[in-house]
PDB file of N, CA, C and O in Angstrom:
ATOM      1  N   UNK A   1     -51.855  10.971 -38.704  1.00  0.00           N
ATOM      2  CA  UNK A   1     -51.749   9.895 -37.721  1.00  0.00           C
ATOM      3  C   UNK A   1     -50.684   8.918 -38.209  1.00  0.00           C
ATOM      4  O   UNK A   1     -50.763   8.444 -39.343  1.00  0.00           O
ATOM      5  N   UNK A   2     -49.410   8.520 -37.146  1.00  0.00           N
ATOM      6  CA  UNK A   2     -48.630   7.579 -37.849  1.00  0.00           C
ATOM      7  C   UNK A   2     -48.754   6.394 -36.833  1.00  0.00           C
ATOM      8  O   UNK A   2     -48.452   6.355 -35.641  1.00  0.00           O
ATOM      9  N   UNK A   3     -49.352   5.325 -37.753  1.00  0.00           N
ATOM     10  CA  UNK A   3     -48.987   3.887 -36.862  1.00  0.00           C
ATOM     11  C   UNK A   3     -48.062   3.485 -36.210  1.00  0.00           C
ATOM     12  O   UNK A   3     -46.951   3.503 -36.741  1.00  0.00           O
ATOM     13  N   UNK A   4     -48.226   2.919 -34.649  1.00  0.00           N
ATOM     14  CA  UNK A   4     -47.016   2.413 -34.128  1.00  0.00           C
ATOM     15  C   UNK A   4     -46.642   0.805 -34.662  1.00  0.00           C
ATOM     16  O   UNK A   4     -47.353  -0.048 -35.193  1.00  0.00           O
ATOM     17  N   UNK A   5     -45.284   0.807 -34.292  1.00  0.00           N
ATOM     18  CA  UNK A   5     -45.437  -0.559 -34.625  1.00  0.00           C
ATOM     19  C   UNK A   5     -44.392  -0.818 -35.690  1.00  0.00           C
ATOM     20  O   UNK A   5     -44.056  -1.976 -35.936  1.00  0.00           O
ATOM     21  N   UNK A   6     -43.812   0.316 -36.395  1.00  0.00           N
ATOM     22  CA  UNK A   6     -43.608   0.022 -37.728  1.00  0.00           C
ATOM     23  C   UNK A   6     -42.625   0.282 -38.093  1.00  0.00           C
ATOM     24  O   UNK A   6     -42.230   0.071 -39.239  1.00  0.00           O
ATOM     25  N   UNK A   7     -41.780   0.986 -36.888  1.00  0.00           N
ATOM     26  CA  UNK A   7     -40.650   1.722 -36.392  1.00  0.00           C
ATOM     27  C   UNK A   7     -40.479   3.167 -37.235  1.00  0.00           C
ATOM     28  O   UNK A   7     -39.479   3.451 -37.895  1.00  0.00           O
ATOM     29  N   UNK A   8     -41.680   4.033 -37.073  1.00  0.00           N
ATOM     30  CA  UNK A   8     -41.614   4.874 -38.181  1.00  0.00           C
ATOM     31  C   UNK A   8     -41.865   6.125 -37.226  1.00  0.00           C
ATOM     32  O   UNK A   8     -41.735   7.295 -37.585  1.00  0.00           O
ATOM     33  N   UNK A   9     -42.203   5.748 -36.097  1.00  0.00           N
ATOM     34  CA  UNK A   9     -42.352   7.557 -34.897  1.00  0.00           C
ATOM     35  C   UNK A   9     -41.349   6.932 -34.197  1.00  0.00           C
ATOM     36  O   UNK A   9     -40.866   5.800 -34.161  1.00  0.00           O
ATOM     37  N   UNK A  10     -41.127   8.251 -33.513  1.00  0.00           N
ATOM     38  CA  UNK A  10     -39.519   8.685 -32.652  1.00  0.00           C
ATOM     39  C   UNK A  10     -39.177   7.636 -31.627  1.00  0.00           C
ATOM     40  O   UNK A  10     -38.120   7.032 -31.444  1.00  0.00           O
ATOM     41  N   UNK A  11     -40.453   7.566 -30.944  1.00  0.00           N
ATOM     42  CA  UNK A  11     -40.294   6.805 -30.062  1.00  0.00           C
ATOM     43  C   UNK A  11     -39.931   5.042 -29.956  1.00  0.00           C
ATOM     44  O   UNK A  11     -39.637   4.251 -29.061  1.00  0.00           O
ATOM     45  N   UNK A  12     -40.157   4.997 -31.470  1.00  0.00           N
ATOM     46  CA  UNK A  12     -39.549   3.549 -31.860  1.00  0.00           C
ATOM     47  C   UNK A  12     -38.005   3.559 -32.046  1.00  0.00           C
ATOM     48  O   UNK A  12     -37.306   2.565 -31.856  1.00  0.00           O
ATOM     49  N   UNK A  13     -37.636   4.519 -32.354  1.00  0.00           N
ATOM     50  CA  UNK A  13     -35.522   4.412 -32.658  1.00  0.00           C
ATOM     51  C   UNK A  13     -34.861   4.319 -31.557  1.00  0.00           C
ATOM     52  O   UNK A  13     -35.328   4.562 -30.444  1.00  0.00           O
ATOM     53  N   UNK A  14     -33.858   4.002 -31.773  1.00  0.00           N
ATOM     54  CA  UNK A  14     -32.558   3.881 -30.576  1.00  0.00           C
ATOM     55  C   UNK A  14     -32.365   5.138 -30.206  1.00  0.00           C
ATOM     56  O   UNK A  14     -31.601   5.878 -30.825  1.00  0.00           O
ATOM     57  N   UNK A  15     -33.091   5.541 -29.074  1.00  0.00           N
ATOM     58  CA  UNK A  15     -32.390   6.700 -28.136  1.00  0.00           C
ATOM     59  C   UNK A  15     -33.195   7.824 -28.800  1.00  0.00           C
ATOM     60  O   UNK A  15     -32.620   8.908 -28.895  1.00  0.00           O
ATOM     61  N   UNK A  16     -34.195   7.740 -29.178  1.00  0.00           N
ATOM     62  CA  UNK A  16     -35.425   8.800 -30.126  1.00  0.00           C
ATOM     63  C   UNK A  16     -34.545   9.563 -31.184  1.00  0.00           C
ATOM     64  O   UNK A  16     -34.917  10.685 -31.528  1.00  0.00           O
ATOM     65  N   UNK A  17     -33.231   8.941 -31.801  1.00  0.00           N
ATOM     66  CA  UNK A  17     -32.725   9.455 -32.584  1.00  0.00           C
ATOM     67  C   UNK A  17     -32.813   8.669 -34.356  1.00  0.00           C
ATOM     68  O   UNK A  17     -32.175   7.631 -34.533  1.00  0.00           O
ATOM     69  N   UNK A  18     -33.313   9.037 -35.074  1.00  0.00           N
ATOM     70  CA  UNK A  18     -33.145   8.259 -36.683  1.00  0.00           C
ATOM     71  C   UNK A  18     -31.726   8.046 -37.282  1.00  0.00           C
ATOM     72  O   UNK A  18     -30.926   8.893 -37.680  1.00  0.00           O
ATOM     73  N   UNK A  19     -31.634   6.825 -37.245  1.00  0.00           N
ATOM     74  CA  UNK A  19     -30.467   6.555 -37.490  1.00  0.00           C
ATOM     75  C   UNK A  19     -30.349   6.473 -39.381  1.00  0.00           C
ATOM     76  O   UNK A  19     -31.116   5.845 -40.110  1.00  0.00           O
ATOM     77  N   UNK A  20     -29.031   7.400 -39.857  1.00  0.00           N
ATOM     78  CA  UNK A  20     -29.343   8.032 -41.303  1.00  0.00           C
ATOM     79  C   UNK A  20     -28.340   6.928 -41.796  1.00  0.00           C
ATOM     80  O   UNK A  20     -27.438   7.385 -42.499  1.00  0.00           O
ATOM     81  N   UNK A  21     -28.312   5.888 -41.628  1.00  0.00           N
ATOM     82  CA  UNK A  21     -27.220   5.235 -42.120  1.00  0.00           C
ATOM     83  C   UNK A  21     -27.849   3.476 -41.822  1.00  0.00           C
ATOM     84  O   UNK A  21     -27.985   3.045 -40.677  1.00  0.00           O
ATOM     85  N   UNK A  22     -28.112   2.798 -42.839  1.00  0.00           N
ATOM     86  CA  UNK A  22     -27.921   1.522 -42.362  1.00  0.00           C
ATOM     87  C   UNK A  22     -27.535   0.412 -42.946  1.00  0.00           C
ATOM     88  O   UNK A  22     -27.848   0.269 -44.128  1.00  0.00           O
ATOM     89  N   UNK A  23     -26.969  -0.362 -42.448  1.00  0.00           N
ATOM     90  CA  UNK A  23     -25.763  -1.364 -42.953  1.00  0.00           C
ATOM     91  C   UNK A  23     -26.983  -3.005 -43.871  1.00  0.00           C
ATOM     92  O   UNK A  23     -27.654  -3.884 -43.330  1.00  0.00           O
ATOM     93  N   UNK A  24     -26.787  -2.771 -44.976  1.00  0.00           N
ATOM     94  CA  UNK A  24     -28.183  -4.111 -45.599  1.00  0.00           C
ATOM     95  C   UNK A  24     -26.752  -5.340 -46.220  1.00  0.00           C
ATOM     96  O   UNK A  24     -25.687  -4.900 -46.655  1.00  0.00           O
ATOM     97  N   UNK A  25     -27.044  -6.757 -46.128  1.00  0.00           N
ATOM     98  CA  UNK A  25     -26.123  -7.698 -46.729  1.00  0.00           C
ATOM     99  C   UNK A  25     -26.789  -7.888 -47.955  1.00  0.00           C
ATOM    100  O   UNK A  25     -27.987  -8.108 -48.139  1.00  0.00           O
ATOM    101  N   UNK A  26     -25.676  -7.752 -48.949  1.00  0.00           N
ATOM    102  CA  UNK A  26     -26.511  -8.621 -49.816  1.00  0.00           C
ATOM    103  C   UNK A  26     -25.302  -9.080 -50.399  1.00  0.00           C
ATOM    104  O   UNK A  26     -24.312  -8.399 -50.667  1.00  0.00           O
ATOM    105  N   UNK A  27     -25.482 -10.373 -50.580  1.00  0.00           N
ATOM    106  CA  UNK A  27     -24.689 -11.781 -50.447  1.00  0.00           C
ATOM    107  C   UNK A  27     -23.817 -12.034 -49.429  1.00  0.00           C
ATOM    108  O   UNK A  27     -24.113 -12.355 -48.278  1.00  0.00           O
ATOM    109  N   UNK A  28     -22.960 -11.911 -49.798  1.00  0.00           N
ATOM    110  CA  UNK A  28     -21.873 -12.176 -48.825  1.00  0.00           C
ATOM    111  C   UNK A  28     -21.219 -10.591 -48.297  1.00  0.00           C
ATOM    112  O   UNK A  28     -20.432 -10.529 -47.353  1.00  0.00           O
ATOM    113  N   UNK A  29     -21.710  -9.282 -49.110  1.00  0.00           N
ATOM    114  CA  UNK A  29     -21.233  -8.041 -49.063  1.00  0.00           C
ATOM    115  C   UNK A  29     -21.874  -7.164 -47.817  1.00  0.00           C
ATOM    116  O   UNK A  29     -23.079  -7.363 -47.662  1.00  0.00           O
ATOM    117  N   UNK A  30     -21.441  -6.497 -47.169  1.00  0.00           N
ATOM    118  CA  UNK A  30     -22.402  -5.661 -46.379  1.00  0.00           C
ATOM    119  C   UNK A  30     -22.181  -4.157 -46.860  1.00  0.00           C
ATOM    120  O   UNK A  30     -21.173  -3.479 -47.055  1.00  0.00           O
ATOM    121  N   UNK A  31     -23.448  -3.941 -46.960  1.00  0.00           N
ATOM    122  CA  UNK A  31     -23.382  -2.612 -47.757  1.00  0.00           C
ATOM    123  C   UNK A  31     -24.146  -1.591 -47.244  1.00  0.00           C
ATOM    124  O   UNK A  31     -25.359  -1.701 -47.062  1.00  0.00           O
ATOM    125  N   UNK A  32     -23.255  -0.215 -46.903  1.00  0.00           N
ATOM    126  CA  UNK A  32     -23.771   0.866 -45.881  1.00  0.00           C
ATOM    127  C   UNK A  32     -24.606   1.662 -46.830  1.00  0.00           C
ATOM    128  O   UNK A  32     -24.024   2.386 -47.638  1.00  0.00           O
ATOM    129  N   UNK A  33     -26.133   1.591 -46.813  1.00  0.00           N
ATOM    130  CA  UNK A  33     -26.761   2.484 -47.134  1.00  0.00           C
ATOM    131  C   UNK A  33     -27.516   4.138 -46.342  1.00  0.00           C
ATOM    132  O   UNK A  33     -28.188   4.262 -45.318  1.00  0.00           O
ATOM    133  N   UNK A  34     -27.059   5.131 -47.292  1.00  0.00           N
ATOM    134  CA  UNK A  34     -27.481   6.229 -46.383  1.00  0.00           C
ATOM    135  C   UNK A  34     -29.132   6.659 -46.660  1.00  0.00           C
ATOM    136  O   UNK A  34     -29.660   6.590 -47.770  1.00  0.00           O
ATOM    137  N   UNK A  35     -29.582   6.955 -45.844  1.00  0.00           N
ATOM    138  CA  UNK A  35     -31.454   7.652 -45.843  1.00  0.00           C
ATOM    139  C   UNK A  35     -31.358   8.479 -45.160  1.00  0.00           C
ATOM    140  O   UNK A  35     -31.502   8.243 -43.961  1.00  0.00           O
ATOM    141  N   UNK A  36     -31.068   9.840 -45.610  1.00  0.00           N
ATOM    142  CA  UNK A  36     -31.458  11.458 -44.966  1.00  0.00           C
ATOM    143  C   UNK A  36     -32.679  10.748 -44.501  1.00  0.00           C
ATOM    144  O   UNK A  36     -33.219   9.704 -44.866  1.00  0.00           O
ATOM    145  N   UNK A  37     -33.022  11.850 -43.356  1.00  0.00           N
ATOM    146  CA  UNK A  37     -33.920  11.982 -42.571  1.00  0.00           C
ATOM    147  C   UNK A  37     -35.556  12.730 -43.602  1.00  0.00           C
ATOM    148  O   UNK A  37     -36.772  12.555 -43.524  1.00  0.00           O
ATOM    149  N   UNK A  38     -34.730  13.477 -44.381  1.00  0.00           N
ATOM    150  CA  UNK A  38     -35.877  14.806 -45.043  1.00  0.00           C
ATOM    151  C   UNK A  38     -36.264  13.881 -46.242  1.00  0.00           C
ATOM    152  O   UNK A  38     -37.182  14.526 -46.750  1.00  0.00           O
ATOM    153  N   UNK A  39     -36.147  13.025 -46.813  1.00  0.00           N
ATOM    154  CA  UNK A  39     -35.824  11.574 -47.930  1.00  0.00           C
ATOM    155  C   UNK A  39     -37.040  10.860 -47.385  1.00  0.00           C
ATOM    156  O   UNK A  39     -38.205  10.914 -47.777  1.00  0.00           O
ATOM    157  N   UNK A  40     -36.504  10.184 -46.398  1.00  0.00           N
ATOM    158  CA  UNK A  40     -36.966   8.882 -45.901  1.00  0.00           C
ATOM    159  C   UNK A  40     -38.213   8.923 -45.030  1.00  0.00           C
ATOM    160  O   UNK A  40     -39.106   8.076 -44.995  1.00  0.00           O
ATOM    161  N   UNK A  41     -38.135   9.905 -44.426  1.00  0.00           N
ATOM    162  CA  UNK A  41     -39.717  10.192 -42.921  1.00  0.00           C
ATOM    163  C   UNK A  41     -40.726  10.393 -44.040  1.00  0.00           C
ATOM    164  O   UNK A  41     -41.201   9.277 -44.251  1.00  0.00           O
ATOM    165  N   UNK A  42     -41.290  11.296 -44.872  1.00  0.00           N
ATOM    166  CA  UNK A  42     -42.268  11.361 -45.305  1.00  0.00           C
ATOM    167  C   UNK A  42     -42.861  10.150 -46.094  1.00  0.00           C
ATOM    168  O   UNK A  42     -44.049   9.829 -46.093  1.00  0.00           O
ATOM    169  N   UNK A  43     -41.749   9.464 -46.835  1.00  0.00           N
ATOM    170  CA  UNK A  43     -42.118   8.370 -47.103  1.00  0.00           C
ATOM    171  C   UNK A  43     -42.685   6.477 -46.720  1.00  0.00           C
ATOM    172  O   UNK A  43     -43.242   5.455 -47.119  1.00  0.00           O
ATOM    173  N   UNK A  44     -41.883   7.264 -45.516  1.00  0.00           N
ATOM    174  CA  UNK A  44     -41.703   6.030 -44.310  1.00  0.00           C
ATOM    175  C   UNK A  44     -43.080   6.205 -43.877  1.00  0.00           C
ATOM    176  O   UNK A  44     -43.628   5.116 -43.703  1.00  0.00           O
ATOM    177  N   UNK A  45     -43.836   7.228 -43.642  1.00  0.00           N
ATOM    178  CA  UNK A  45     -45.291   7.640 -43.029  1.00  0.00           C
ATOM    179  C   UNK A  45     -46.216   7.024 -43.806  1.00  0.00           C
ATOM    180  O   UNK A  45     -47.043   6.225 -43.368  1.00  0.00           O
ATOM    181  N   UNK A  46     -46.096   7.420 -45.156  1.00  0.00           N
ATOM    182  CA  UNK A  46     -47.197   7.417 -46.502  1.00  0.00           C
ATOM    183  C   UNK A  46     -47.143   5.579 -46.137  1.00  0.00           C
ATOM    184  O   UNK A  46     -48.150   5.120 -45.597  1.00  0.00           O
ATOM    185  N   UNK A  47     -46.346   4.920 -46.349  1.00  0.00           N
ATOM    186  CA  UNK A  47     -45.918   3.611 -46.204  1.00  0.00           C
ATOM    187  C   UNK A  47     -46.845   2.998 -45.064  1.00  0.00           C
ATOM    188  O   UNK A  47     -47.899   2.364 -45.109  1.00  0.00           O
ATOM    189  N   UNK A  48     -46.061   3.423 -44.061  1.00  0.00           N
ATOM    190  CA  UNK A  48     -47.429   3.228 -42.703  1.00  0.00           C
ATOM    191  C   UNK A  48     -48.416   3.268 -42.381  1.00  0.00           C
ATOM    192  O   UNK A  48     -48.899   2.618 -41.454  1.00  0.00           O
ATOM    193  N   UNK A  49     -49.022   4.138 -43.156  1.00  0.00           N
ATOM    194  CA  UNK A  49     -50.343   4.673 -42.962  1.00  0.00           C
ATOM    195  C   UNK A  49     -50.696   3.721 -44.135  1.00  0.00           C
ATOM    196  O   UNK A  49     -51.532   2.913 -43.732  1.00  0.00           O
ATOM    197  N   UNK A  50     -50.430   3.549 -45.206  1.00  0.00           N
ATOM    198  CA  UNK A  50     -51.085   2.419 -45.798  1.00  0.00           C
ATOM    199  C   UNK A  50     -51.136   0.914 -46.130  1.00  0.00           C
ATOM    200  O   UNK A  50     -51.690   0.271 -47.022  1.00  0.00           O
ATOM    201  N   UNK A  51     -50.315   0.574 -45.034  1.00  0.00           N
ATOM    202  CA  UNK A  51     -50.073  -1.032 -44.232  1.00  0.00           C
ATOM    203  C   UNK A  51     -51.267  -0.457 -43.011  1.00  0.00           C
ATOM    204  O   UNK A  51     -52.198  -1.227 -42.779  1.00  0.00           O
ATOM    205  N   UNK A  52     -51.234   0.525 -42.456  1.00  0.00           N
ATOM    206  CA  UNK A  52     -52.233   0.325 -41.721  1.00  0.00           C
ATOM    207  C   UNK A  52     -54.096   0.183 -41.939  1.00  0.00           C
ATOM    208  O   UNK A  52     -54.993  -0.253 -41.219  1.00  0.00           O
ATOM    209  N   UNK A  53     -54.055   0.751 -43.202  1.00  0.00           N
ATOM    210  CA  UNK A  53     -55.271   0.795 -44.314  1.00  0.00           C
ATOM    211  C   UNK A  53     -55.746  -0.626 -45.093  1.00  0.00           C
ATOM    212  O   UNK A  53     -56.785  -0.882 -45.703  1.00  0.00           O
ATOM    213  N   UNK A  54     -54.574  -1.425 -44.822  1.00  0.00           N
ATOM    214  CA  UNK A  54     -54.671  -2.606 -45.771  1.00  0.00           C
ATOM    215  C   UNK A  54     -55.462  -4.039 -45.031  1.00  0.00           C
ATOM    216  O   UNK A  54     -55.608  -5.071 -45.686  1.00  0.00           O
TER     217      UNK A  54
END
């Protein structure tokens, strides 16, 4: 079961697509970080599911 809400099922992304790339600032720098899809979903779940437990 994955919680909604958390932007972690399909139906939460832009256009039901996971976007593998995202742009984070830190300071004044903007810095393109990449997250495969096969990386990031299983972990992104485990995550969810236990914010939703908490």
């Amino acid at each position: 079961i994955i919680p909604l809400g958390l932007g972690v099922t399909e139906t939460e992304w832009a256009d039901g697509i996971y976007a593998d790339a995202e742009v984070v600032k830190i300071g004044r720098k903007e810095v393109e970080v990449t997250l495969p899809f096969q990386i990031w979903w299983p972990r992104a779940v485990v995550w969810a599911q236990g914010l939703e437990l908490m």
